[in-house]
C-alpha positions in Angstrom: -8.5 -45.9 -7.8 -9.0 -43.5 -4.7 -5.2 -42.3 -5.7 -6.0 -41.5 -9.2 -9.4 -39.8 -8.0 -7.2 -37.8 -5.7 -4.7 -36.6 -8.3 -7.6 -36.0 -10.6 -9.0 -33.8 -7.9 -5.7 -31.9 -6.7 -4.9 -30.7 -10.5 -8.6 -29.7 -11.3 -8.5 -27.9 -8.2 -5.1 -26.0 -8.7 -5.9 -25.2 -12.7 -9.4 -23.7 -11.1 -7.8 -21.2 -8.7 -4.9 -20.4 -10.8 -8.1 -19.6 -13.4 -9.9 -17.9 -10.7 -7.4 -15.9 -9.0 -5.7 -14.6 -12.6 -9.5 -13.4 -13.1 -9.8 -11.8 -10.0 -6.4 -10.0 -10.0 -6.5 -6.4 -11.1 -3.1 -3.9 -10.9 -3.4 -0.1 -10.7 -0.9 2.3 -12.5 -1.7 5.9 -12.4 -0.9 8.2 -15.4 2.0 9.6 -13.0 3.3 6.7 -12.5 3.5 5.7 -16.2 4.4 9.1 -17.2 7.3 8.7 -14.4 8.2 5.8 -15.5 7.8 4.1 -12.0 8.2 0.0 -12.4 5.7 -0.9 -9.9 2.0 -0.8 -9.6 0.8 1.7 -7.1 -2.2 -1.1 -5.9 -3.1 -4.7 -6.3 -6.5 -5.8 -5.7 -7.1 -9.3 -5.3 -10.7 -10.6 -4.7 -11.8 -7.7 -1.8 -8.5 -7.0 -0.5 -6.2 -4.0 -2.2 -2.9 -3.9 -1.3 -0.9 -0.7 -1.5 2.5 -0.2 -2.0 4.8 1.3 -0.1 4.6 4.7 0.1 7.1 8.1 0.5 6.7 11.7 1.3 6.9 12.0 -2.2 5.3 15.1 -4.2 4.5 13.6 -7.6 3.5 17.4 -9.0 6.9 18.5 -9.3 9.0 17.5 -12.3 11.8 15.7 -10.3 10.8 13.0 -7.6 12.1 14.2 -4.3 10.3 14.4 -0.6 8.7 17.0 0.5 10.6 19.4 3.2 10.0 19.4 6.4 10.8 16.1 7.9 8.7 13.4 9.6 5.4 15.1 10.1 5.4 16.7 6.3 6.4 13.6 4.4 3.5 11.9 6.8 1.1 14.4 5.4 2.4 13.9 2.2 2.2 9.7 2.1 -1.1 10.0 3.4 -2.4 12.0 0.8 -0.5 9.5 -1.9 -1.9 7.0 -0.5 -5.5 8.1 -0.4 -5.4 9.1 -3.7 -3.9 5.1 -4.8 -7.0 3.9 -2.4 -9.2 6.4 -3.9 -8.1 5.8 -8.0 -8.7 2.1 -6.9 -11.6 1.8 -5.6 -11.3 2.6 -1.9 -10.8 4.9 1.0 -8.6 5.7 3.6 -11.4 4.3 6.1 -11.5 0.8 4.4 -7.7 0.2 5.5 -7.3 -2.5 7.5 -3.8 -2.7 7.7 -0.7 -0.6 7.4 2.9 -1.3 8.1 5.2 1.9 9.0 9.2 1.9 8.1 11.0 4.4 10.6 13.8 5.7 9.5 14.2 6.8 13.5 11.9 5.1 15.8 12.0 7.8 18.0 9.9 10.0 15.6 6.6 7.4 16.4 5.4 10.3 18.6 4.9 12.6 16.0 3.9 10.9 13.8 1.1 9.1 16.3 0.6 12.7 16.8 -1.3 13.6 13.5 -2.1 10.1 12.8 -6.1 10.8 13.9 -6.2 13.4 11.6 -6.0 11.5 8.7 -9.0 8.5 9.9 -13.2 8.9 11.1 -13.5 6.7 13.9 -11.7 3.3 13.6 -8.1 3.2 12.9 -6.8 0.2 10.9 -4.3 -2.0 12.5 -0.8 -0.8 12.3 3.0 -2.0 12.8 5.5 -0.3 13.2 9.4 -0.9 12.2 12.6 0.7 12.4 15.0 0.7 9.3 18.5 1.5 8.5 17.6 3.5 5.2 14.5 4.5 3.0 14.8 5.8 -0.3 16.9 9.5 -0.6 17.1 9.7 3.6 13.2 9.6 3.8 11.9 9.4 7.3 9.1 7.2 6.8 7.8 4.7 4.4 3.6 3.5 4.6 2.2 0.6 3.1 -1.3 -0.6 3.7 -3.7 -3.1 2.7 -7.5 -2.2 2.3 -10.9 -3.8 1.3 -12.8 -2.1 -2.0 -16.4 -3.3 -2.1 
């Protein structure tokens, strides 16, 4: 009996949070990125939590997708202001991230880009990681992706 009662419990329980978290699930796809044809959601939000993807130095006004000149510092700039406009389009801001994980192309860029880093945050700075990687996407220099809360 208490095995049966325990099964009983362990399948309502899964079919309730698969219900649940399907509900609470919601995937955000700019125009630009439909328009570009881009096969990935720019942000996921789940529950409070948004999670952003990965980010380039990528300027999505021009025709052609390419990064922006001007190395490390401009294609910072640049994913920055992509990604505050995901968070923004999604409910959130750049001062709800709470996390954001940074792909180096050449670790020995961190100062710079730690340099201008302030610039783009109030007070509090979300947590951050940083890793080095053999290649990003057309020789970029750095790739951002971040998770924030939306209210």
């Amino acid at each position: 009996m208490l095995l049966r009662t325990i099964i009983i419990f362990s399948l309502l329980s899964v079919s309730t949070f698969t219900a649940m978290a399907e509900a609470d699930v919601e995937y955000f796809r700019s125009e630009t990125f439909k328009e570009k044809k881009l096969p990935l959601s720019e942000a996921v939000r789940v529950g409070n939590l948004l999670f952003v993807s990965g980010n380039l130095g990528i300027d999505f006004s021009k025709k052609e997708l390419g990064l922006v000149p001007g190395g490390i510092v401009a294609e910072t700039k640049q994913t920055m202001l992509n990604i505050e406009n995901a968070l923004r389009s999604s409910g959130s801001s750049l001062n709800q991230l709470v996390k954001c994980t940074v792909y180096l192309a050449n670790i020995d860029e961190w100062p710079k880009l730690n340099k201008i880093w302030p610039s783009f945050f109030n007070e509090n700075f979300p947590t951050r990681t940083a890793i080095e990687v053999k290649r990003l996407w057309r020789g970029a220099a750095v790739e951002i992706t971040c998770v924030a809360y939306v209210d």
